[in-house]
Structures are given as C-alpha cells and as structure tokens.
C-alpha positions in Angstrom: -117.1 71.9 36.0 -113.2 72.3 36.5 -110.3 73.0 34.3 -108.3 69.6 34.0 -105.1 71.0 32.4 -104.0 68.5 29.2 -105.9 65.4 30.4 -105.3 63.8 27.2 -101.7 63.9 27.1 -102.6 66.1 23.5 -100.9 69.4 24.6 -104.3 71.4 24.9 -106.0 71.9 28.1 -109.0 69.9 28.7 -112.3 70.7 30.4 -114.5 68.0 32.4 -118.0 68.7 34.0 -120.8 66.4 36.1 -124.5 67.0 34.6 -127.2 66.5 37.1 -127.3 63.1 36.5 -124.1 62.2 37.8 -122.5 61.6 34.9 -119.1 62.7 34.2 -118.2 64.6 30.5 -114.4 64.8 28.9 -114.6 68.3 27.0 -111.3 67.8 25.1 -109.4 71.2 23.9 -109.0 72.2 20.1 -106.1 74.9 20.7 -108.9 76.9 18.4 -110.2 80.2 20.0 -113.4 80.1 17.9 -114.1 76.0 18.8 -112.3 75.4 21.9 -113.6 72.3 22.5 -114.8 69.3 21.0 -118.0 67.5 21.1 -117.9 65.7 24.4 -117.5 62.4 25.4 -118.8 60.1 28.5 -116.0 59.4 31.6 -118.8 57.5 33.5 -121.5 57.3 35.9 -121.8 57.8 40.0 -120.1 60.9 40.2 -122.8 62.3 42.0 -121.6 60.9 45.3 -119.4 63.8 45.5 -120.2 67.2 46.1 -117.1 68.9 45.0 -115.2 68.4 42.4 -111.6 69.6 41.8 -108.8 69.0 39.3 -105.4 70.1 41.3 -103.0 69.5 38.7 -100.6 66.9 39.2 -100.4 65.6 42.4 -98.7 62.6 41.8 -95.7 63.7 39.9 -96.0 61.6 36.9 -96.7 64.3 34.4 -100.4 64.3 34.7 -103.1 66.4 35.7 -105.7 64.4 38.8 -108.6 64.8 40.2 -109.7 64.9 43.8 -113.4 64.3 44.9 -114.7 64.7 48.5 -118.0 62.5 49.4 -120.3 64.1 51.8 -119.1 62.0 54.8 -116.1 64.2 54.1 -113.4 61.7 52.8 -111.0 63.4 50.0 -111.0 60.7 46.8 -107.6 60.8 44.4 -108.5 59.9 40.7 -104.9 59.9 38.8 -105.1 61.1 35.6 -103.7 58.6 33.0 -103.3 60.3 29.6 -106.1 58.3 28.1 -108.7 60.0 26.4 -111.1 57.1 26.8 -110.3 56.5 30.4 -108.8 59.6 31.8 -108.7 58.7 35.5 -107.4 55.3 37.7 -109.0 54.3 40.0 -109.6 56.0 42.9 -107.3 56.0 46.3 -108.5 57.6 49.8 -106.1 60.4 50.4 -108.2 60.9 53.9 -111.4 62.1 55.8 -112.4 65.1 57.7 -112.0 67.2 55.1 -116.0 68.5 55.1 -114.8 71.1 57.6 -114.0 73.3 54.1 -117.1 74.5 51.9 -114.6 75.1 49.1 -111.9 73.1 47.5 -110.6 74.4 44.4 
C-alpha cells in the first residue's frame, strides 16, 4: 500500500494497494474524515512482479503524482501518473538496475 497524492487530478489524495494476487486497487479519496475513501476500483493485473512498491510524487514534473516499482532482478520501473481515474498510470519506462542493493524504497 502507498499514499499516491491526488492520482485522479480530483484534489483529494488517493490511496493504491497490491492484494496477494497481484492485482493493483485505486482507493480514490472523499475529502470526508468519516469515509475517506471510496469503494475501490481495479488498475490491473501483474503487479506482483515487483516487490516494492512506491509512489514518490511527481517525478516527472508534469503536475502528477508516479509510481516507481523495482522487480526482483533489481531494475527500478517508472509508471507516470496520468490524471485518469480509469487508467492512472502510462506505461512503464526503465529508470535503471542495481537498485536491489536497498531493502527499502519509500
């Protein structure tokens, strides 16, 4: 699980998490303290081929928060974010390997 900031370009922050399966959820933020989320919806399949996770704001500069992913041969994974509810993240771009020399990314 990791904080996304405002994924959805709505002007709450946004929460996304991996269940066992792999599969990615979109927890999109109400602004409400007693509901702060809404029911979730599905980003996709396969994400289980990382084992970390980490949304690092925006990286890109375009006003977006991203994700970065690391695989287990240790290659670092750039998903940008693109405002889109229903597809919150591009496709992804190698930013580089060697980074399984760090247990944490966050």
């Amino acid at each position: 699980m990791t904080s996304a900031g405002d994924l959805t370009g709505d002007g709450k922050s946004d929460l996304v998490a991996r269940d066992s399966a792999g599969v990615l959820w979109l927890y999109r933020g109400t602004g409400s303290a007693s509901a702060p989320f809404a029911a979730r919806t599905r980003d996709g399949g396969g994400w289980n081929a990382y084992g970390s996770l980490t949304s690092a704001g925006d990286l890109t500069g375009d006003g977006r928060p991203d994700l970065v992913a690391r695989d287990s041969a240790g290659v670092l994974w750039l998903y940008r974010g693109t405002g889109s509810a229903s597809a919150p993240y591009a496709a992804r771009t190698k930013i580089g390997g060697g980074w399984n020399t760090y247990n944490v990314l966050s």
